[in-house]
Structures are given as structure tokens and as C-alpha cells.
Backbone as CSV, one residue per row, in Angstrom:
resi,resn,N_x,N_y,N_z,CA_x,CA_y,CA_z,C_x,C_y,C_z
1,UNK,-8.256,-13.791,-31.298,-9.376,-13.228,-32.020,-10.525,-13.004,-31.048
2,UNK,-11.304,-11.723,-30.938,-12.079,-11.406,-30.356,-13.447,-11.918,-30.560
3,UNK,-14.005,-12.334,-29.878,-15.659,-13.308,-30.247,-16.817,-12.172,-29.860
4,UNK,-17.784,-11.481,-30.425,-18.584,-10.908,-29.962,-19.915,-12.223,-30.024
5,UNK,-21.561,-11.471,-29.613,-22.112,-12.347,-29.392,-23.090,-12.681,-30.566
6,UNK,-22.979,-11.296,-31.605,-23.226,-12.176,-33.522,-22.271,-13.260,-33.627
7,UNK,-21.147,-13.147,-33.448,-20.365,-14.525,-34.260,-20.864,-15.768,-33.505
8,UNK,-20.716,-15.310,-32.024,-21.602,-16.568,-31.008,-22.760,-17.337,-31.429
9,UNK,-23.802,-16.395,-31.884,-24.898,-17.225,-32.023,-25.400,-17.330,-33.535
10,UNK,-24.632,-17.090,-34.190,-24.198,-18.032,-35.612,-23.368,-18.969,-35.598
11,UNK,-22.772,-19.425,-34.926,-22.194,-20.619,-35.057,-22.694,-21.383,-34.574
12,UNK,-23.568,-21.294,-33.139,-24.531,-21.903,-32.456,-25.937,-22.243,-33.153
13,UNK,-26.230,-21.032,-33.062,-28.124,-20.761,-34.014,-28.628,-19.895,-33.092
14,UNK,-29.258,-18.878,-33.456,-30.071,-17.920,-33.290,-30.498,-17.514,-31.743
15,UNK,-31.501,-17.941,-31.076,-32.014,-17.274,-29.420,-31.327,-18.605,-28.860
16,UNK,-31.325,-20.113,-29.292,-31.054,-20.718,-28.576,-29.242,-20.204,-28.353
17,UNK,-28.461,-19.955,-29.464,-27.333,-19.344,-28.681,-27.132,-18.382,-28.127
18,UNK,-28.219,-17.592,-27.820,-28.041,-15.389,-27.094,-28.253,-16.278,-25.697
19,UNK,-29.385,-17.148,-25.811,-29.769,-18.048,-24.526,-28.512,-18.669,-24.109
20,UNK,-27.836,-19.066,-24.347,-26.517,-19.980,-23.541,-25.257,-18.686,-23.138
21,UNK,-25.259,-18.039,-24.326,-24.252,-17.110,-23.946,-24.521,-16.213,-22.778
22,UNK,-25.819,-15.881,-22.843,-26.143,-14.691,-21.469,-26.085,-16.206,-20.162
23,UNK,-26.408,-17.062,-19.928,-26.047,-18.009,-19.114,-24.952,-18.232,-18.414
24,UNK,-23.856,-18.408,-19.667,-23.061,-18.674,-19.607,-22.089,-17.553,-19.402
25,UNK,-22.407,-15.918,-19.680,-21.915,-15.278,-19.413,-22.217,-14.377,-17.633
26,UNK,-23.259,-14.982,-17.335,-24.051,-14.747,-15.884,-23.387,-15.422,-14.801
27,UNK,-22.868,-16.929,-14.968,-21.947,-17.800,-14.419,-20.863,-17.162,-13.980
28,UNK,-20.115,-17.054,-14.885,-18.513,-16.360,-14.764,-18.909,-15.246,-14.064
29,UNK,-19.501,-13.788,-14.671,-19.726,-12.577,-13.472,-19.894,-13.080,-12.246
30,UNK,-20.886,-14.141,-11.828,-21.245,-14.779,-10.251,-19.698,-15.482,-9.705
31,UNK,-19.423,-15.622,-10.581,-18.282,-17.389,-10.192,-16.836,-16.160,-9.237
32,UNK,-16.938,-16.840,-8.104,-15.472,-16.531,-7.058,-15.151,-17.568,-6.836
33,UNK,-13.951,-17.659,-6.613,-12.809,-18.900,-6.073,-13.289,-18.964,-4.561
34,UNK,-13.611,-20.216,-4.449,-14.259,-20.447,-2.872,-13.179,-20.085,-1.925
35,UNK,-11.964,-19.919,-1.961,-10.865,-19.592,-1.716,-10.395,-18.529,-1.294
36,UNK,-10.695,-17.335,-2.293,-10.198,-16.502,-2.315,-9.483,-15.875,-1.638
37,UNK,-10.404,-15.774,-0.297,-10.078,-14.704,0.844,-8.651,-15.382,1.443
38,UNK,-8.139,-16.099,1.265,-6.934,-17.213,1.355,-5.606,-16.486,1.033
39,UNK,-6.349,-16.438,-0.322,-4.540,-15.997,-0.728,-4.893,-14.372,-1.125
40,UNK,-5.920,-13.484,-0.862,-5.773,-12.328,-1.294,-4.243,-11.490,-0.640
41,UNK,-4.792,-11.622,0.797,-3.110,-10.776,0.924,-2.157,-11.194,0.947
42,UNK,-1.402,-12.679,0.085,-0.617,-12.754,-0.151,-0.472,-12.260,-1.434
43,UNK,-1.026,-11.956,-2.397,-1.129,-11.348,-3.891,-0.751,-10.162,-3.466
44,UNK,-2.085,-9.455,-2.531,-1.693,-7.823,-2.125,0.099,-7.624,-2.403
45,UNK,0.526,-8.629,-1.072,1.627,-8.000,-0.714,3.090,-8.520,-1.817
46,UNK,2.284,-9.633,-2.537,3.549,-9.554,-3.868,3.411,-8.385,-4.323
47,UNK,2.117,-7.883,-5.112,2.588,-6.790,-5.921,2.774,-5.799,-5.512
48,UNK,2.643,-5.619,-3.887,3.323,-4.212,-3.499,5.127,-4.309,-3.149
49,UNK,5.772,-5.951,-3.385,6.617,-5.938,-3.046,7.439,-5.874,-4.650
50,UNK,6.658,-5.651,-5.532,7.389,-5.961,-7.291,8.771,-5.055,-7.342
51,UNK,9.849,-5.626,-7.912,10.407,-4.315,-7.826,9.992,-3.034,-8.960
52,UNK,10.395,-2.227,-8.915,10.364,-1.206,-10.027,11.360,-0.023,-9.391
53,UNK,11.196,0.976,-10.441,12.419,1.626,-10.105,11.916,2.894,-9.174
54,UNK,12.892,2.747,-8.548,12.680,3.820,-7.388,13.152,5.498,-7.617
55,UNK,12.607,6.033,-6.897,12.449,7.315,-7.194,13.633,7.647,-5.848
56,UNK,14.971,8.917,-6.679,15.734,9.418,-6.007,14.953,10.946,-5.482
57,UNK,15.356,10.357,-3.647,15.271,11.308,-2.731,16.561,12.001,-2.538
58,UNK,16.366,13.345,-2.416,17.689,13.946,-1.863,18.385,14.291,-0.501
59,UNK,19.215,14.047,-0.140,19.534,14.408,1.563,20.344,15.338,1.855
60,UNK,20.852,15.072,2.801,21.723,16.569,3.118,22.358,15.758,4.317
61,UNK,23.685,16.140,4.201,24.713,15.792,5.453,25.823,16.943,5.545
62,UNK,26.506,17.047,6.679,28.009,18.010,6.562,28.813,17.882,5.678
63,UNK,29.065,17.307,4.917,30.062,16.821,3.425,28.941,17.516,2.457
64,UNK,27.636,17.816,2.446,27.000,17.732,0.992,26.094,16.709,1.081
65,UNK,25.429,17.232,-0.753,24.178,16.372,-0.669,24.140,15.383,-1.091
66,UNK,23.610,14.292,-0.963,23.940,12.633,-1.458,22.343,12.525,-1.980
67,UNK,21.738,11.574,-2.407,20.096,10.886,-2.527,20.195,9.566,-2.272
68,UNK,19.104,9.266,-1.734,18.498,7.894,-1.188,17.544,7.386,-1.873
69,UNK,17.441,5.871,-2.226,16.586,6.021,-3.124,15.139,5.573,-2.133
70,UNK,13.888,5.957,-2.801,12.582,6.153,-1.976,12.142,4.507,-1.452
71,UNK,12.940,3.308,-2.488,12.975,2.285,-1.946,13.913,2.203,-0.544
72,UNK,14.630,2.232,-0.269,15.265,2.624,0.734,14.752,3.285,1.980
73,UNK,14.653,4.185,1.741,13.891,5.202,2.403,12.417,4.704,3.124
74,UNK,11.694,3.863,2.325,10.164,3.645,3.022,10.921,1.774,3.864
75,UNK,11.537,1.071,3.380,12.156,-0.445,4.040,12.589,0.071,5.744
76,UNK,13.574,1.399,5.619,14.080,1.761,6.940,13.271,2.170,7.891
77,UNK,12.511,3.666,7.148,10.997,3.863,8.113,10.356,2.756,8.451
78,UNK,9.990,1.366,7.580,9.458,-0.006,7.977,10.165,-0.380,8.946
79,UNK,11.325,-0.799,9.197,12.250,-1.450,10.435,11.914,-0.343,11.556
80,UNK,12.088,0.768,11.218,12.162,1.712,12.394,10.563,1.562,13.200
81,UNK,9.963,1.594,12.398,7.809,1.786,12.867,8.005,0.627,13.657
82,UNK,8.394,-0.848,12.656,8.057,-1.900,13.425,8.481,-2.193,15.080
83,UNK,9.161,-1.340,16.034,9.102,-1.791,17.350,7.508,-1.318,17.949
84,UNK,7.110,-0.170,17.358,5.627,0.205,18.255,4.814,-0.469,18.215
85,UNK,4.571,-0.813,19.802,3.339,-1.666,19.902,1.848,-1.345,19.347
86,UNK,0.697,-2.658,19.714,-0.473,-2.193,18.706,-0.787,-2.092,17.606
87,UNK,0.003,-1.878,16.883,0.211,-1.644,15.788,1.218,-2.295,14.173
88,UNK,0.658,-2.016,13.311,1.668,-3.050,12.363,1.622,-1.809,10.781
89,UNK,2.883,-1.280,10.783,2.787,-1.085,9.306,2.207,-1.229,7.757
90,UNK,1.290,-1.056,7.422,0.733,-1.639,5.736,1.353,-1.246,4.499
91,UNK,2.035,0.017,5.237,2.611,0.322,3.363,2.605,2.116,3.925
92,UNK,3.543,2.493,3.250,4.381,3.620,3.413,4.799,4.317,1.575
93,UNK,3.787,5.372,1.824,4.491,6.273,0.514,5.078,7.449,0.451
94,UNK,5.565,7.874,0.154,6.894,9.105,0.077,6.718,9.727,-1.047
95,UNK,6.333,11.231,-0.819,5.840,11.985,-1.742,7.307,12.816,-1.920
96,UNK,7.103,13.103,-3.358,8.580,14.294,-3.467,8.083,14.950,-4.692
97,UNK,8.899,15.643,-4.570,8.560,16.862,-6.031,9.991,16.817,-6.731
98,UNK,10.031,16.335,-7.520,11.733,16.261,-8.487,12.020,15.509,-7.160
99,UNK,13.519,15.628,-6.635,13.973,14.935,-6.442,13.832,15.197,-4.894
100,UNK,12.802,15.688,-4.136,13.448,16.947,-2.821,11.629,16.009,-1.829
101,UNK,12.210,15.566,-0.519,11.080,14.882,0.210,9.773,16.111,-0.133
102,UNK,8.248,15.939,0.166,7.503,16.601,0.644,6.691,16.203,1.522
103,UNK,6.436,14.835,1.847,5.819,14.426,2.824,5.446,12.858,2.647
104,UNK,5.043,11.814,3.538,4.499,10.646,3.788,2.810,10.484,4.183
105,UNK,2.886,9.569,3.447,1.160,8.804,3.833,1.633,7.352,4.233
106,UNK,1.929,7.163,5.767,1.757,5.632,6.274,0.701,5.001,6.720
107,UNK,0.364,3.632,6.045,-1.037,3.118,6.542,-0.659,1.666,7.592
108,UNK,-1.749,2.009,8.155,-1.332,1.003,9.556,-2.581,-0.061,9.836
109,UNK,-2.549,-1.243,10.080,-3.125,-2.045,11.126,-3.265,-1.568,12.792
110,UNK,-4.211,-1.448,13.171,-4.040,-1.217,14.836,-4.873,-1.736,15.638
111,UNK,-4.451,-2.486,16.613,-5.316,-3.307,17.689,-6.342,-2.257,18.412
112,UNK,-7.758,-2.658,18.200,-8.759,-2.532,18.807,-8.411,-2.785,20.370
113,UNK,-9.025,-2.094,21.349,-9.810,-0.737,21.455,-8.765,0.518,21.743
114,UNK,-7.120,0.486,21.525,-6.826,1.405,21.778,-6.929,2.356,21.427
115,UNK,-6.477,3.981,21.611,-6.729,5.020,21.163,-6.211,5.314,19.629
116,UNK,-6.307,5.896,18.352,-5.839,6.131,17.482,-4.744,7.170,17.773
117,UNK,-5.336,8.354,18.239,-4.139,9.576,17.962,-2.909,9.203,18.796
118,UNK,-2.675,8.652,19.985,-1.420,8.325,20.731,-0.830,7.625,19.342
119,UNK,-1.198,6.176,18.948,-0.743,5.792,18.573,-0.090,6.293,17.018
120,UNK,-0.850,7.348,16.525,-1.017,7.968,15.320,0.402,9.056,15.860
121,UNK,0.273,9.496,16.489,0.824,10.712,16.877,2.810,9.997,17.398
122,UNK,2.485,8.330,17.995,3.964,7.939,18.225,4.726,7.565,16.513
123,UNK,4.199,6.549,15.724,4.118,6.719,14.699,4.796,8.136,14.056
124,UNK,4.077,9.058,14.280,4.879,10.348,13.066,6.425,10.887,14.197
125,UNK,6.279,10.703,15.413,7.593,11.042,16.108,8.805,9.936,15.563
126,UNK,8.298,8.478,15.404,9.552,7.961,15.120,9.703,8.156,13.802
127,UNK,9.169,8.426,13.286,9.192,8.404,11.458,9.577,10.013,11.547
128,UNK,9.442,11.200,12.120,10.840,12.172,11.953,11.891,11.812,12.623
129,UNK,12.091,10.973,13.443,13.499,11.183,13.648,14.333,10.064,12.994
130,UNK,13.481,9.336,12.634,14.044,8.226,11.216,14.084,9.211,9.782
131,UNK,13.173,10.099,9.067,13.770,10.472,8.443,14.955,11.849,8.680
132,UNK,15.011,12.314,9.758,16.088,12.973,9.643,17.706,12.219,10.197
133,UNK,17.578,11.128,10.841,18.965,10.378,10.518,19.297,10.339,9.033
134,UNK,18.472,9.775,8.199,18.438,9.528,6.704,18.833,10.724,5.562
135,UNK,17.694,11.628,6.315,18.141,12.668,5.260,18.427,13.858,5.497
136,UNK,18.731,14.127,6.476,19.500,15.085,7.519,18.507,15.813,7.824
137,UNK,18.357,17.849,8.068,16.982,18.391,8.575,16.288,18.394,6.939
138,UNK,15.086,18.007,7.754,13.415,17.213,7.246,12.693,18.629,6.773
139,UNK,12.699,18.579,5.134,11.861,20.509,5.335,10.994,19.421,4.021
140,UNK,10.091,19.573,4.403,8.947,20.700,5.389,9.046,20.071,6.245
141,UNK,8.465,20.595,7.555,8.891,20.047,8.759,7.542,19.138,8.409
142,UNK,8.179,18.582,9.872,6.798,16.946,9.980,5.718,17.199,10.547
143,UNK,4.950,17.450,10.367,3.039,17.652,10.828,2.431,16.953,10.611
144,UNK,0.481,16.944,10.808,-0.039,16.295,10.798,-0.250,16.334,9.199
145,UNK,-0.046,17.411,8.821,-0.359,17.623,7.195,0.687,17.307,6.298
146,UNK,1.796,17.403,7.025,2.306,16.487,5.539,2.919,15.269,5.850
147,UNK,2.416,14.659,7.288,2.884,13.068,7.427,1.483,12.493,7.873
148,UNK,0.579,12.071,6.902,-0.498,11.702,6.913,-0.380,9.955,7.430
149,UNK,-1.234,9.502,8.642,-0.853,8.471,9.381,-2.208,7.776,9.033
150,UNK,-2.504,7.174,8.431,-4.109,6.542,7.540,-3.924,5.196,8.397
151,UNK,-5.002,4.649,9.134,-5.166,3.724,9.836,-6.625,2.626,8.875
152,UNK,-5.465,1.725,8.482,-5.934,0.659,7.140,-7.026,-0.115,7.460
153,UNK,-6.910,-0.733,8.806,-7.290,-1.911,9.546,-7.174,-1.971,10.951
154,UNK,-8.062,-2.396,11.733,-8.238,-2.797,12.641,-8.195,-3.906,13.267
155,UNK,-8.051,-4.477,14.215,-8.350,-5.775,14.399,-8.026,-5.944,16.178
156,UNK,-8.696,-7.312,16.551,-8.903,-7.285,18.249,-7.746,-8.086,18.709
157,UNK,-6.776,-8.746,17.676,-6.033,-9.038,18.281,-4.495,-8.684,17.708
158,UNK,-2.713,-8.808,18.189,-1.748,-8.249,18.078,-1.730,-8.281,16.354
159,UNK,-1.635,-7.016,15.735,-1.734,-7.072,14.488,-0.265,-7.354,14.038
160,UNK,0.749,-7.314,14.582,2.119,-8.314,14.014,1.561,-9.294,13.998
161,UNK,0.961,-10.425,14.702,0.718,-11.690,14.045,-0.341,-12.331,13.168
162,UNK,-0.353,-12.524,12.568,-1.193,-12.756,11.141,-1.719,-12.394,10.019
């Protein structure tokens, strides 16, 4: 049952209960878990790891066409990204229209002070030739425009560890 703040301060009495409730409702808005910053990206990365159902990509090989599913598809690009140095994967999305690729948005961690575009630019080379093992030739081809390389985070030291 829903409590608004008439039923509140009739059961209480009049200003002295509008008085406790705005108090008491001022508390909670202020109130953070001294904590927090603790376990936020472990939450982050449960619910980006939830399952749900994945969206079929289509491929192409010499036999014909098979689909992959987009879970699949972003785990392998993950194994594949993860040897480049500097740098650490955040999350990888895979755009398609029905069932047919159109392009990626990968977001990255990257160690301070190196350059972005090298590293931006090695990034989209291994991620075409990872997706065309996968899904044979890659149309639209891979550019800067439709493999968008979003750099999440920064940080001064090896962003694989921590």
C-alpha cells in the first residue's frame, strides 16, 4: 500500500508530522553507502554479464550461410582485443538490422599518456579480422564510422589489472 504524506501526517498529527516526514525524507535523498564505490563495478559488470537472449547474426562461409549468435560474437572479439597492450576492453555492442551485422561500438579503458588513435586504430584492425574469421567478408566494410572505438576510461596505470 502506497503512503502519501496526508495519510502520514494524520496518523502522526498535523506540521509536527509534514516536519518529520520532510526530515526524514531529506535523510534518505542525502544517505550513500559509505561503501559504495567498492562494489559499484562489481554490480556494473553482473548486470552486463545477465544472460538474456541473444540476437542472431548472420555469416557467410563456402558451404552457405550459418548465424552466430551476437553473444558469441562480442565474448570472441573480447578474447581476440584482449592481447593489445594499454588497453582493456569495457563492453562491446554489435549493431544489426534483422539479422545481417552493421557495425560495432567498443568501449575501452586505456593507460594514460599514450596516444588514443594508434591504439584506437589497432583495436578496429583486430576486430576486422576477428570479425571476418567469424563471419566471413564483413559488409559494410570496417571504418571509422561504423566501428566506433569509444574510449570509457583512463587510467595511469596497466588497465588489465584492477
Amino acid at each position: 500500500m502506497e503512503m502519501n504524506s496526508a495519510d502520514f501526517t494524520s496518523h502522526v498529527g498535523g506540521e509536527v508530522g509534514e516536519t518529520r516526514l520532510r526530515v526524514a525524507s531529506g535523510a534518505l535523498r542525502g544517505h550513500t553507502e559509505d561503501r559504495w564505490v567498492e562494489v559499484a563495478g562489481d554490480m556494473l559488470t553482473r548486470v552486463m554479464s545477465v544472460s538474456r537472449v541473444s540476437h542472431p547474426i548472420r555469416a557467410r562461409s563456402v558451404s552457405g550461410s550459418f548465424y552466430v549468435s551476437e553473444q558469441v560474437l562480442s565474448a570472441s572479439l573480447q578474447r581476440a582485443l584482449d592481447v593489445i597492450p594499454l588497453c582493456e576492453v569495457t563492453g562491446i555492442q554489435v549493431q544489426a538490422d534483422a539479422d545481417t551485422y552493421t557495425g560495432l561500438t567498443i568501449r575501452l579503458a586505456v593507460q594514460y599518456p599514450y596516444p588514443l588513435i594508434p591504439i584506437a586504430d589497432q583495436v578496429r584492425a583486430m576486430a576486422r579480422q576477428q570479425l571476418a574469421e567469424i563471419l566471413g567478408p564483413v559488409s559494410p566494410v570496417v571504418t571509422v564510422s561504423t566501428m566506433h572505438v569509444h574510449v570509457d576510461d583512463v587510467t595511469t596505470g596497466d588497465p588489465k589489472i584492477g
